[in-house]
C-alpha positions in Angstrom: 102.8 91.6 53.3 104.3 91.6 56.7 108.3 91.9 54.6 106.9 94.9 53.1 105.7 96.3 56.4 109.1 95.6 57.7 111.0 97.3 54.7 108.8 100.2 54.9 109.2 100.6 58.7 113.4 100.4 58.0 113.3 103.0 55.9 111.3 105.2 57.8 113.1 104.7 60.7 116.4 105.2 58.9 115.2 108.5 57.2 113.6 110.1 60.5 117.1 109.2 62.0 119.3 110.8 59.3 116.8 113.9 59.7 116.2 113.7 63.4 118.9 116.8 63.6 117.1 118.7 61.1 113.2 117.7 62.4 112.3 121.6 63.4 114.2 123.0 60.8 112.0 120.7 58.4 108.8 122.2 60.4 109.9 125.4 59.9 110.7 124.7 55.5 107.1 122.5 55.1 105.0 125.2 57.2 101.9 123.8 58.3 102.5 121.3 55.7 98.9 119.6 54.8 97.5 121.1 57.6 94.1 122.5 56.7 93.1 124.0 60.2 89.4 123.9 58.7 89.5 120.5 58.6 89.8 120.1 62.1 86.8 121.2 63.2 84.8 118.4 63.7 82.3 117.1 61.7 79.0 117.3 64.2 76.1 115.6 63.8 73.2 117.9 65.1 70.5 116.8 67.5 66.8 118.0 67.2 65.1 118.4 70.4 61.8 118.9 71.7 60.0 122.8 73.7 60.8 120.4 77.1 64.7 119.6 75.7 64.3 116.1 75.3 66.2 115.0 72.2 64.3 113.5 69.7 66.8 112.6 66.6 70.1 113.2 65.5 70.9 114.8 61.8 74.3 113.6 60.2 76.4 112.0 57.9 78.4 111.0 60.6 77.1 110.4 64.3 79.1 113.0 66.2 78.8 115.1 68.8 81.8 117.0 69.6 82.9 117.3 73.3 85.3 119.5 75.0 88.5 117.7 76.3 87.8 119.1 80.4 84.3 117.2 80.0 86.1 114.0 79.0 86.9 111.7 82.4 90.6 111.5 83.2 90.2 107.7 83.2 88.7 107.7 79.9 91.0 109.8 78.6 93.9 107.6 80.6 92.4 104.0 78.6 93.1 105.4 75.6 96.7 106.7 75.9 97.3 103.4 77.8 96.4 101.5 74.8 97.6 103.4 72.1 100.1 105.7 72.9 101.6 105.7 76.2 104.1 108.1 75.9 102.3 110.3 74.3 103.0 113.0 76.7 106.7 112.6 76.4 107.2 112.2 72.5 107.1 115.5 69.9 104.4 113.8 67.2 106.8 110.3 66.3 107.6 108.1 69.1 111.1 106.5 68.1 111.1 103.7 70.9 107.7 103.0 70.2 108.6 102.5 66.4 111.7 100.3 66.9 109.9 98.1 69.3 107.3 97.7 67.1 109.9 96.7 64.0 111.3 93.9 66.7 108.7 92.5 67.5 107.4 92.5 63.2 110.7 90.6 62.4 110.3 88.2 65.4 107.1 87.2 64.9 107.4 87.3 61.0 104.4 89.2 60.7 102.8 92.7 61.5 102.3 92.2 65.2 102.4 95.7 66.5 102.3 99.2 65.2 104.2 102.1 66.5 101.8 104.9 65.3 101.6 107.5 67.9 98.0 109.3 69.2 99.3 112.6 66.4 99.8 110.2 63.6 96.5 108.2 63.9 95.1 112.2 63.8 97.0 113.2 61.1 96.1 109.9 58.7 92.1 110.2 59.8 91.8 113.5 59.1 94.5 114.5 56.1 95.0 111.8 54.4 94.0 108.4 52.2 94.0 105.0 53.6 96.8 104.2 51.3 99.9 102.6 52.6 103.4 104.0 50.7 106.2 105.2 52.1 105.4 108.5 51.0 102.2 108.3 53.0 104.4 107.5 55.6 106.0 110.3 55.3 104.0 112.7 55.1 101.7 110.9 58.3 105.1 111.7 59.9 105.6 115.4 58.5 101.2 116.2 59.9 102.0 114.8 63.1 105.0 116.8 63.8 103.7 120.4 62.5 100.5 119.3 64.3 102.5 118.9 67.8 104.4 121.7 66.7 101.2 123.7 66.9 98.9 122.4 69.1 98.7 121.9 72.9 98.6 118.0 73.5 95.2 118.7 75.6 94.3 120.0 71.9 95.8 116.6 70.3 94.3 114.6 72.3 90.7 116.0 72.1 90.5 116.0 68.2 91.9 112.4 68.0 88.8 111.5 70.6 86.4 113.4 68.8 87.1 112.5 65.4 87.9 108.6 65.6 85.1 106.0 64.8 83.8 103.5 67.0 81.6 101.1 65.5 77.5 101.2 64.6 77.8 104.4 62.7 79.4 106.3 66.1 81.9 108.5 65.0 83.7 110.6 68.4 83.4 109.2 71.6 80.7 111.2 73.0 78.4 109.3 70.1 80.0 106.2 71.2 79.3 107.0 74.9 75.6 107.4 74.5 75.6 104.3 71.7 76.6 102.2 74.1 76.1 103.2 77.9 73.2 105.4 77.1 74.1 108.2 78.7 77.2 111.3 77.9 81.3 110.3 78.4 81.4 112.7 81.3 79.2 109.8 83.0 80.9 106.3 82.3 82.9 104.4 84.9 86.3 103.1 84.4 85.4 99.6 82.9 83.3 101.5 80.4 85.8 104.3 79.4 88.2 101.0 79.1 85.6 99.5 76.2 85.6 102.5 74.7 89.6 102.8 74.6 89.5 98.8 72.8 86.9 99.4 69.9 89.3 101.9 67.6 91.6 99.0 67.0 88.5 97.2 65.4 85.3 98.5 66.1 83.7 95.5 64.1 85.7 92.7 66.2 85.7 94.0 69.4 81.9 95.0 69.4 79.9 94.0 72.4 77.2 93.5 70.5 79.1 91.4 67.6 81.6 89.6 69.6 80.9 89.0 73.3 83.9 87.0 74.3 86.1 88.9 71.9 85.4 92.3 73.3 85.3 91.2 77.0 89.2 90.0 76.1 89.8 93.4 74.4 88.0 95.5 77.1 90.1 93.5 79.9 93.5 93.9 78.1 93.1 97.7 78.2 92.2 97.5 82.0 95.4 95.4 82.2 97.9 98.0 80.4 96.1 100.5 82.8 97.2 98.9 85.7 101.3 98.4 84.3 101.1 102.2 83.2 99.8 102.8 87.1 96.7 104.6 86.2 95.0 101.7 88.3 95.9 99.1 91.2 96.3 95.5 91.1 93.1 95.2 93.0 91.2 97.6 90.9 92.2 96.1 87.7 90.7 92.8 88.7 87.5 93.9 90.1 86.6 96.0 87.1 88.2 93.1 84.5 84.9 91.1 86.2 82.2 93.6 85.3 79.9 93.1 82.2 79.6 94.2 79.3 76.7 96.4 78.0 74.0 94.4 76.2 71.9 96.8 74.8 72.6 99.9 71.9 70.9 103.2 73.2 70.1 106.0 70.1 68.3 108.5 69.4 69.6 108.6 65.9 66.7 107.0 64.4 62.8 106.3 64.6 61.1 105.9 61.7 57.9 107.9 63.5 60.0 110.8 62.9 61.4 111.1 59.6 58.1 112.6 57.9 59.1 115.5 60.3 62.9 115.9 59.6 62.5 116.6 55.6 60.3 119.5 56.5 62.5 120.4 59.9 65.7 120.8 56.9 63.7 122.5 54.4 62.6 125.1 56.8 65.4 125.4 57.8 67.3 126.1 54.6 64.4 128.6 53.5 63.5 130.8 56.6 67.5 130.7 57.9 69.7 130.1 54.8 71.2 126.9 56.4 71.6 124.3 53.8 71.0 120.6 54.6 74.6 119.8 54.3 75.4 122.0 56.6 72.9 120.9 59.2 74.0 117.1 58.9 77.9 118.3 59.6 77.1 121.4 61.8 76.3 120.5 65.3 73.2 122.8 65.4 70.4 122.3 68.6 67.2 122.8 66.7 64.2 122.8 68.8 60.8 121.5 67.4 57.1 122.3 68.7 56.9 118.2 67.7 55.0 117.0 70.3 56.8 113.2 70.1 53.7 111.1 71.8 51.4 112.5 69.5 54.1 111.8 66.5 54.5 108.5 67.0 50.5 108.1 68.1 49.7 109.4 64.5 52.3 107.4 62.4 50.5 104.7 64.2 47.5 105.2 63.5 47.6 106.5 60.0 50.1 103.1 59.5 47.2 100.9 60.7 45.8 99.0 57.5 41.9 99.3 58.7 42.0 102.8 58.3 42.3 102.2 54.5 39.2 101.4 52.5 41.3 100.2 50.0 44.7 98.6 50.2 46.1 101.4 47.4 45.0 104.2 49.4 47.9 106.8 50.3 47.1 109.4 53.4 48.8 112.8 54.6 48.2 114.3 57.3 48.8 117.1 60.2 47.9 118.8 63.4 48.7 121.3 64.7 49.1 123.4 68.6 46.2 125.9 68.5 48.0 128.0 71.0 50.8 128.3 68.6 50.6 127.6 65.1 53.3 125.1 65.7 53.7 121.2 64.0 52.6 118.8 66.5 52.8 115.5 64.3 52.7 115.3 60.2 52.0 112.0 58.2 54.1 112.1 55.0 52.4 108.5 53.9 52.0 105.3 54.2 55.8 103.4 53.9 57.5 107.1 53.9 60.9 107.0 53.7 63.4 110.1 54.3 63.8 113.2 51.0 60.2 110.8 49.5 56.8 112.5 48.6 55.4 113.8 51.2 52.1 113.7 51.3 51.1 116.3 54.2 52.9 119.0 52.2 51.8 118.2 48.4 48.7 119.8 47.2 45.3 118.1 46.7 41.7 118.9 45.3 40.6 119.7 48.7 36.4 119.5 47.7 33.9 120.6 50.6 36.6 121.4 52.5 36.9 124.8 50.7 33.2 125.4 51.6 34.2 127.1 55.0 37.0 128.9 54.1 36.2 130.1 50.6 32.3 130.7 51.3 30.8 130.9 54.3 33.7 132.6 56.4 33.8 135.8 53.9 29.8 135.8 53.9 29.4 135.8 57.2 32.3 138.1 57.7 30.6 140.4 55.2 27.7 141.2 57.9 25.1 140.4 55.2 24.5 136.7 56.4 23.7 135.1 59.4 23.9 131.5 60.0 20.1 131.1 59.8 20.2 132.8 56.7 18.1 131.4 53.5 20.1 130.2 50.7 18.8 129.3 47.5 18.7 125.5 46.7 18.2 125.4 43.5 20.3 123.6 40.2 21.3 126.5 38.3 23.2 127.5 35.7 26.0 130.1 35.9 27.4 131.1 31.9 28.0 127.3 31.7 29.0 126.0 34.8 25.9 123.8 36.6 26.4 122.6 39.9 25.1 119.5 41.6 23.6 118.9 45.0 25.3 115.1 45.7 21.5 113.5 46.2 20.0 115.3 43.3 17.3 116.5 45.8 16.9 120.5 45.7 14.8 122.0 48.4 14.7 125.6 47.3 15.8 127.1 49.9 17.8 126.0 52.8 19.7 127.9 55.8 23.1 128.6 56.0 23.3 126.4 58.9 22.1 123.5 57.7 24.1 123.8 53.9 27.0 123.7 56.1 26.4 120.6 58.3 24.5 118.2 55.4 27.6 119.9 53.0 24.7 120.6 49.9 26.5 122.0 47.3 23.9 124.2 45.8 23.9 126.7 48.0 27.4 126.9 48.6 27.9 128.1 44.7 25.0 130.4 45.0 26.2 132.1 47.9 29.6 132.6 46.5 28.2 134.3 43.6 26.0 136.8 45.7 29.5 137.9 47.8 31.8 137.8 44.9 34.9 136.0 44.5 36.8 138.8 45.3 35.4 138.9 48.6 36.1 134.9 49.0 39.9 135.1 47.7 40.8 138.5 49.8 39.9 136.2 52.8 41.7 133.4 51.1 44.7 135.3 50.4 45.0 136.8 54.1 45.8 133.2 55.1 48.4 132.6 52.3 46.4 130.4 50.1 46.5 132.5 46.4 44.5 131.2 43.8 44.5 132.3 40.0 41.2 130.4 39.8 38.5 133.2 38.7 35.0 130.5 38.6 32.7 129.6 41.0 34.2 125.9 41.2 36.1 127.2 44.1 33.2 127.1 46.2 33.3 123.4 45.8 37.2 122.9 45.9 37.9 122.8 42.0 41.1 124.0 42.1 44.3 123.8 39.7 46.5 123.4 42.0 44.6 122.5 45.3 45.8 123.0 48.7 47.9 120.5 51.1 47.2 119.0 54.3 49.5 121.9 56.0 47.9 124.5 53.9 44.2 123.6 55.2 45.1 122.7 59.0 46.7 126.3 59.6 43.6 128.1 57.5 41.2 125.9 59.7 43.2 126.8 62.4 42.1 130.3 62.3 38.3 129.5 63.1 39.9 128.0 66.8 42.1 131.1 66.8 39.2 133.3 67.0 39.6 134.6 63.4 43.6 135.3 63.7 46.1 133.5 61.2 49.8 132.8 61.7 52.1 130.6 59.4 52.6 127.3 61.1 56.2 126.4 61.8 58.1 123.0 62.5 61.4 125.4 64.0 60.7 126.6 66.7 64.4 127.6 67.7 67.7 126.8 66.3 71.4 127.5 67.6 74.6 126.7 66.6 77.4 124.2 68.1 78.6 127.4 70.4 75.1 127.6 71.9 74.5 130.8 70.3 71.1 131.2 68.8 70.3 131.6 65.1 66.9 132.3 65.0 63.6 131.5 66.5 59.8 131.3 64.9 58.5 134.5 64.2 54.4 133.8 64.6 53.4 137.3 63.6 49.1 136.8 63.5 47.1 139.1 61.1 43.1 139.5 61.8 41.2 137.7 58.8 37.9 137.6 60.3 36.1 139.1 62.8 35.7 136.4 66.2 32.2 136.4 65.8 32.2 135.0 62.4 35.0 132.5 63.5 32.8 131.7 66.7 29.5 130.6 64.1 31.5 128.6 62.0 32.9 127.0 64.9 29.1 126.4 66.4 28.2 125.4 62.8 30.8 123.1 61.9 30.4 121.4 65.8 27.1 120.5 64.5 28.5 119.0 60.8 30.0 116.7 63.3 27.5 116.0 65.6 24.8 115.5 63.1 25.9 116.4 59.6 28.4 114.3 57.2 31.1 114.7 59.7 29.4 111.9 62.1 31.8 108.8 61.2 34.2 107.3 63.8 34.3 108.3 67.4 35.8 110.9 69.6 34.4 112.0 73.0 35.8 115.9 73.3 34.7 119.0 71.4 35.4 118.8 67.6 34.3 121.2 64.9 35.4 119.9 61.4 34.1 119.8 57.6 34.1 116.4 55.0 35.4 116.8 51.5 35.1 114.4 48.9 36.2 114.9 44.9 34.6 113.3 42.0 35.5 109.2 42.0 37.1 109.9 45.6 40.5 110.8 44.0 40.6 112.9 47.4 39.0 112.7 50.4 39.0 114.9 53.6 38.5 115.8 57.2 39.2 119.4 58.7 38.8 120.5 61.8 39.8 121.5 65.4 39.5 120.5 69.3 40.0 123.6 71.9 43.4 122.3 71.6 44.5 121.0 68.3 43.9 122.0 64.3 44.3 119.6 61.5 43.8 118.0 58.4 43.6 114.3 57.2 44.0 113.5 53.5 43.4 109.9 51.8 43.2 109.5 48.1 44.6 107.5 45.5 45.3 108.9 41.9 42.7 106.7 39.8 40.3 107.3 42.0 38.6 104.7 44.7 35.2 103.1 44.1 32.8 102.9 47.0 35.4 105.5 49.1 34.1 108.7 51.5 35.1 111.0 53.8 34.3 108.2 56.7 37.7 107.1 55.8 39.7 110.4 56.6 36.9 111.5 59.5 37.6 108.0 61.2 41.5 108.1 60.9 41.4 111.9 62.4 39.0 111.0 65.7 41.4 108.4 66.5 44.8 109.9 66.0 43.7 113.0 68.5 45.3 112.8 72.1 42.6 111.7 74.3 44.2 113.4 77.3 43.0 116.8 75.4 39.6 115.7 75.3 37.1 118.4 77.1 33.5 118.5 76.7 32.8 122.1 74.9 34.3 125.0 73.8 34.7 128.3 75.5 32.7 131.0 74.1 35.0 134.1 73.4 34.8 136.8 75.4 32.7 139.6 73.3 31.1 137.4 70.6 26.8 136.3 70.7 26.4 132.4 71.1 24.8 130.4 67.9 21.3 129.0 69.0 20.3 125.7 68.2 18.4 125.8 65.5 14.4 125.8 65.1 13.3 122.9 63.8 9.4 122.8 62.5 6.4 120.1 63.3 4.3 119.1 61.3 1.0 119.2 63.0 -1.7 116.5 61.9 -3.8 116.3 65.0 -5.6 119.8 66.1 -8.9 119.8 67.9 -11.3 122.1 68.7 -13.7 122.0 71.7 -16.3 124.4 72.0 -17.9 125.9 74.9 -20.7 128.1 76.2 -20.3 131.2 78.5 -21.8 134.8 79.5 -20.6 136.7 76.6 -20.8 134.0 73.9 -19.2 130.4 73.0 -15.4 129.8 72.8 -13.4 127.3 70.9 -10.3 125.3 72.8 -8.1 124.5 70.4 -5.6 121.8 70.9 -2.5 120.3 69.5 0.7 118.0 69.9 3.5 120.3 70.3 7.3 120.4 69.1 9.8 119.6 72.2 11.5 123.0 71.2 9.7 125.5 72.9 11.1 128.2 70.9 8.7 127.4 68.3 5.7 129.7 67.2 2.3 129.1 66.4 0.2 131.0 64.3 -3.1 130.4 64.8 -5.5 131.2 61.6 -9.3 131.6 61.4 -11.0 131.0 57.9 -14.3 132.1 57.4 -16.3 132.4 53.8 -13.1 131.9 52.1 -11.2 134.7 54.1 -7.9 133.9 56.2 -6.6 136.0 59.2 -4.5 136.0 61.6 -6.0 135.6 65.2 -2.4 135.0 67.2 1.0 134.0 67.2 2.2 132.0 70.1 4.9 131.4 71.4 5.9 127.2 73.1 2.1 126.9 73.9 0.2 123.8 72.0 -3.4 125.2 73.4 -5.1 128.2 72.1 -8.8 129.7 73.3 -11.0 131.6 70.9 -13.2 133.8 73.1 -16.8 135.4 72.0 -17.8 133.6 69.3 -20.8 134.1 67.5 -22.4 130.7 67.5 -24.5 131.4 64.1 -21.3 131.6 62.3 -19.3 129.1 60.9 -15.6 129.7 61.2 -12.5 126.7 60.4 -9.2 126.8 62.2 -6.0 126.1 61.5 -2.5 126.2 63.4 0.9 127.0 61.5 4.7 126.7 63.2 6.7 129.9 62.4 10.4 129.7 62.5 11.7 133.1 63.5 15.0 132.1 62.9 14.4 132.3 59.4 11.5 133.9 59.3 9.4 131.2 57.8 6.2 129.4 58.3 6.3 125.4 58.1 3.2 123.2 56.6 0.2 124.6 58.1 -2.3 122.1 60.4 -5.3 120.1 59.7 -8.2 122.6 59.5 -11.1 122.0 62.0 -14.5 123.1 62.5 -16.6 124.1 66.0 -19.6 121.2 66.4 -22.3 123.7 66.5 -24.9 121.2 66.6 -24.5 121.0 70.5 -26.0 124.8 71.4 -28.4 124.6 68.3 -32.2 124.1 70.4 -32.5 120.1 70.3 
C-alpha cells in the first residue's frame, strides 16, 4: 500500500513539475473546473428555538452551523493551519515543499507517514469529490484547489474548510464541534480548546476525548507543540496549556426525545403554511421559533410516559395543550414510544364521544338565544326515523336541565336538543372553527362521526369557550427566518367571533361544574378547570377536554379493539396531572359585559311540616313549620285544601315558617308546603299534608 502511495506521489510530483510553467495557463483552459459554487454553501443544520431564544433542538442531516471566518478566534484559526498546513498563506492551492517532504519521509520510513495535502486540497476532496484514491483523483484534487485559490480570498478558503470538515459525534463544522464539546460557540474557547479542535480532523474517532483519553490528550498537546515552533505561542505558554484537561462531558441540543412529537408537526407546518420542504429545513440553517413551552414539554411526555396512567398496558394516548392567550402549541404527546416521521397520535383523528356535546350542541343552542342553561330538556328514549339513543344508566327522568345534561353527560337530551336547533345550526358553529363534517344524523350530538376529530382539532375548538367565544388556528411556528437572519414569515392568528361571550361564559360555568361534581371529577388538580368526558362504545376512545384561565387541551387514550372495564378517569387523571401547577389560580374572571351563571336550585323534599294552632282577637291562626333547604333561594308554596279544593295561599321565598291568620275554627282546612324552583320554573314533590287540632278551642 504504502509503494503505491509513493508511486502515486512521484508521479504527481513529476507531472505538477513538468506543468508548473503552464499551472495558470491550465486555470485559465479548465475554467472553474469542477467547481460548483453552489456546493459551497454549507450544508446548515437549523436550530429551533423557543418565544424567550433559548434553543431547544437542532434539524439536520448534518450537525452544522455555519460561522463567519471574523467570528472564528485567531488562535483557533492559528491550531489548525499549524497542524495541517502551515504555509498555507504562502503557497497558491499545492504546496511543493510540503509534498516532497512528505515523499521523504514515505520512502524512509517505508510506509505512509505523512501527507502533503494542503488546507485547498482537503476543501476541494470534501466537498467535490469521492473518497477514491487514483491518480486521476489526484489530479483533479490538484486542478479544485488551484482554480479554488485562483478564485477565492484565503480568508474565504480557510472559512469553508472550517465550516465544512467533520469532527466526530455527528459534528460537522467547527462551530457544531465547539458547542459539542465545550458547550458553548468557537468565538468563546481558549487556546487549549481551539488546539483539540485543530487534532480531531485527522481522526475524529481516535483522538476523541470521550473515546480515547490518553490518545487525544497526546494529539491535543502535539498541536500546542507545532504552535509553539510556528511561533503562534511561547515556550512557556505551550507548556502551561499542554497541562490543562480535557473536556469530559458532550453538550447538545441536538436531541431530546421529549421533543421529537413536536418537530414532525414544526416540519409539516412548515412545508404547508411557507412552502419550505423538510429537506430544505434539515440543510438550510433556518431559526424557527416555537410557542413550545419546553418545561411543560418534557413535564407532559412525562407524564403521559408514566405506565399508571394506563388502565391497560395496550393503551396508546395523544395529547395537547395549548397557550390560551395565543392559540399557540405549548406541549403535544404523539404516543407512547413515539419515534420521529411515526403516527402521531395528537394529530390523527378519533371518535371524540361526549366530547362533541359542547361544541356541537349546547354551544349553538345557547348561542341561538332560545335556551338558557336552566333550560328543560326532554329525557326521554326516543326514536328519531331509526336512530334510538341511550342514556348510559338506562334511567330517563323526563325532563332534565340543560345544566345538569351537561355535568352528569346524559345523552338523551343532548340528541333531543340537537334536533329542536337543527343540525345546520350545530355544523355552521362547527364549521366557524374548521371542523367540517359531511355527517347529516343526529349521532353527532354524541360524537358518531366518520372521521372524528384529533386531539389538536378539539383543544383549539375548546379553546374558544376560554377565548370568550373567539377562534384562531393554533400554530406550532411562531416565526421562522433564514440563515441571513431575514424573516420568512411569522403566525398569522387571525380570530373570527363564533359565539357570543355570554354563551362561552355558561359553558365555561357549566362545564366548571362537570368537573367539580359531574363525570369530570377523577384525578386531582387544585386551580380553575372547566372540561367535558367522552367515552365511545367498548372504550375504543376515551376523553378529556377542557381549559384553565391559562391553558386549553385535550387528552386522548384508546386502543383499537377496544378496552374492557376503561373510562374517561383514565384521560381526566392523565390531564390534571400534566397541567403546570405554577398556573394554578383559584377561579375564573368573569368577562367584562357578560351575566354570571347561578348555582343551581336544588329542591327538598319536605317530610316533616307541622301546624300549631292558636287563638286571638279576630279568630285562630295556624303556624306552620318545616325543615328548610340550606339554599335560600328556594320557594315555598304554601297550599290550603279544603272539601277537596286546592289553592294557593303564598309563595315564599328562604322562609321554612308560615302563619295562617283568621281562621274560622268550624272549618276544617289541610295544609301542605311545595318547593318551587324558579330556575326552571318547576315545583318539586309537594309536603306531608297536616291538619289544625281543633279539639283544643272546641268547649271541653
Amino acid at each position: 500500500m504504502w509503494m503505491k502511495r509513493i508511486t502515486y506521489t512521484i508521479i504527481f510530483v513529476l507531472l505538477t513539475a513538468i506543468a508548473g510553467v503552464t499551472t495558470y495557463l491550465g486555470v485559465i483552459i479548465f475554467g472553474s473546473y469542477a467547481i460548483d459554487d453552489k456546493e459551497l454553501v454549507t450544508k446548515e443544520s437549523s436550530v429551533m428555538v423557543s418565544e424567550e431564544g433559548d434553543p431547544l433542538t437542532r434539524l439536520f442531516t448534518e450537525n452544522r452551523e455555519s460561522v463567519d471566518i471574523d467570528d472564528i478566534p485567531a488562535h483557533v484559526q492559528e491550531a489548525f493551519i499549524a497542524v495541517e498546513d502551515q504555509r498555507f498563506y504562502e503557497h497558491t492551492g499545492i504546496d511543493f515543499r510540503a509534498v516532497g517532504r512528505a515523499l521523504y519521509r514515505d520512502i524512509a520510513a517505508r510506509g505512509a507517514a505523512e501527507g502533503g495535502s494542503t488546507i485547498t486540497q482537503q476543501l476541494a476532496k470534501n466537498v467535490f469529490l469521492s473518497p477514491e484514491k487514483s491518480l486521476l483523483r489526484k489530479t483533479e484534487e490538484a486542478l479544485i484547489a488551484i482554480n479554488l485559490e485562483h478564485r477565492y480570498e484565503k480568508e474565504e478558503i480557510l472559512e469553508m474548510y472550517l465550516n465544512h470538515i467533520y469532527f466526530g459525534h455527528g459534528a460537522h463544522g467547527v462551530e457544531a464541534a465547539s458547542r459539542l464539546y465545550f458547550g458553548k460557540p468557537v468565538e468563546e474557547i481558549s487556546i487549549e480548546e481551539g488546539a483539540l479542535l485543530a487534532a480531531l480532523p485527522k481522526g475524529p474517532n481516535l483522538y476523541s476525548p470521550f473515546i480515547d483519553e490518553d490518545r487525544s490528550m497526546e494529539r491535543r498537546n502535539l498541536v500546542l507543540g507545532l504552535m509553539e515552533q510556528q511561533d503562534y505561542l511561547n515556550a512557556e505558554e505551550a507548556v502551561r496549556l499542554q497541562g490543562r484537561t480535557l473536556p469530559q462531558e458532550r453538550h447538545s441540543v441536538t436531541s431530546n426525545e421529549a421533543y421529537d412529537a413536536y418537530v414532525d408537526p414544526v416540519l409539516d407546518e412548515i412545508e404547508q403554511r411557507y412552502g419550505i420542504t423538510e429537506a430544505e429545513v434539515l440543510e438550510g440553517g433556518y431559526e424557527i421559533t416555537v410557542p413550545m413551552n419546553p418545561a411543560q414539554q418534557e413535564s407532559m411526555y412525562a407524564v403521559l410516559n408514566e405506565e399508571e396512567q394506563y388502565p391497560a398496558a395496550d393503551m396508546e394516548s395523544g395529547a395537547v395543550l395549548l397557550n390560551n392567550e395565543t392559540g399557540g402549541v405549548e406541549a403535544v404527546y404523539g404516543g407512547r414510544e413515539y419515534v420521529r416521521k411515526g403516527f402521531h397520535h395528537a394529530l390523527s383523528p378519533r371518535q371524540p364521544g361526549s366530547v362533541m356535546k359542547p361544541l356541537a350542541v349546547y354551544a349553538p343552542a345557547l348561542d341561538g338565544g332560545q335556551y338558557h342553561p336552566y333550560s328543560l330538556l326532554e329525557d326521554e328514549r326516543q326514536n328519531y326515523d331509526g336512530y334510538e339513543p341511550e342514556n348510559i344508566n338506562s334511567i330517563y327522568d323526563g325532563e332534565v336541565s340543560m345544566y345538569d345534561a351537561v355535568k352528569d353527560s346524559v345523552n338523551a337530551p343532548a340528541v333531543w336538543l340537537l334536533n329542536e336547533i337543527s343540525i345546520d345550526a350545530s355544523k355552521e358553529m362547527l364549521t366557524a372553527q374548521n371542523i367540517d363534517l359531511e355527517e347529516e344524523g343526529l349521532g353527532i350530538a354524541l360524537g358518531g362521526l366518520d372521521e372524528g376529530l384529533t386531539p389538536l382539532e378539539t383543544a383549539a375548538a375548546y379553546r374558544t369557550f376560554a377565548n370568550n367565544g373567539r377562534y384562531s388556528d393554533p400554530y406550532f411556528v411562531t416565526e421562522i427566518q433564514d440563515r441571513h437572519g431575514e424573516r420568512i414569515g411569522k403566525a398569522e392568528t387571525e380570530e373570527i367571533d363564533v359565539m357570543d361571550p355570554q354563551t362561552a361564559w355558561y359553558m365555561t360555568r357549566m362545564l366548571e361544574a362537570a368537573v367539580e361534581d359531574g363525570t369530570g371529577q377523577a384525578g386531582a388538580y387544585e386551580g380553575a378547570l372547566a372540561g367535558k368526558t367522552g367515552t365511545t362504545n367498548e372504550a375504543r376512545d376515551v376523553w378529556f377536554a377542557g381549559w384553565t384561565p391559562e391553558h386549553s387541551g385535550a387528552v386522548w387514550m384508546g386502543g383499537s379493539g377496544g378496552i374492557e372495564g376503561v373510562s374517561s378517569a383514565a384521560p381526566t387523571s392523565a390531564f390534571k396531572a400534566l397541567l403546570p401547577e405554577a398556573a394554578s389560580v383559584s377561579a375564573f374572571t368573569q368577562p367584562d359585559g357578560v351575566d354570571d351563571l347561578e348555582e343551581p336550585i336544588r329542591f327538598v323534599n319536605i317530610r316533616d311540616l307541622e301546624a300549631d294552632m292558636s287563638m286571638g282577637l279576630f279568630g285562630a291562626s295556624v303556624e306552620l313549620d318545616w325543615s328548610p333547604a340550606e339554599d335560600e333561594r328556594l320557594h315555598y308554596r304554601i297550599y290550603r285544601t279544603d272539601g277537596g279544593r286546592e289553592e294557593l295561599v303564598d309563595e315564599i321565598v328562604g322562609e321554612s315558617t308560615y302563619t295562617v291568620d283568621r281562621m274560622n275554627h268550624f272549618s276544617s282546612p289541610a295544609f301542605q308546603v311545595v318547593p318551587y324552583n324558579p330556575q326552571i320554573d318547576r315545583e318539586g314533590d309537594p309536603s306531608n299534608v297536616v291538619e289544625p287540632n281543633w279539639s283544643l278551642f272546641s268547649g271541653g
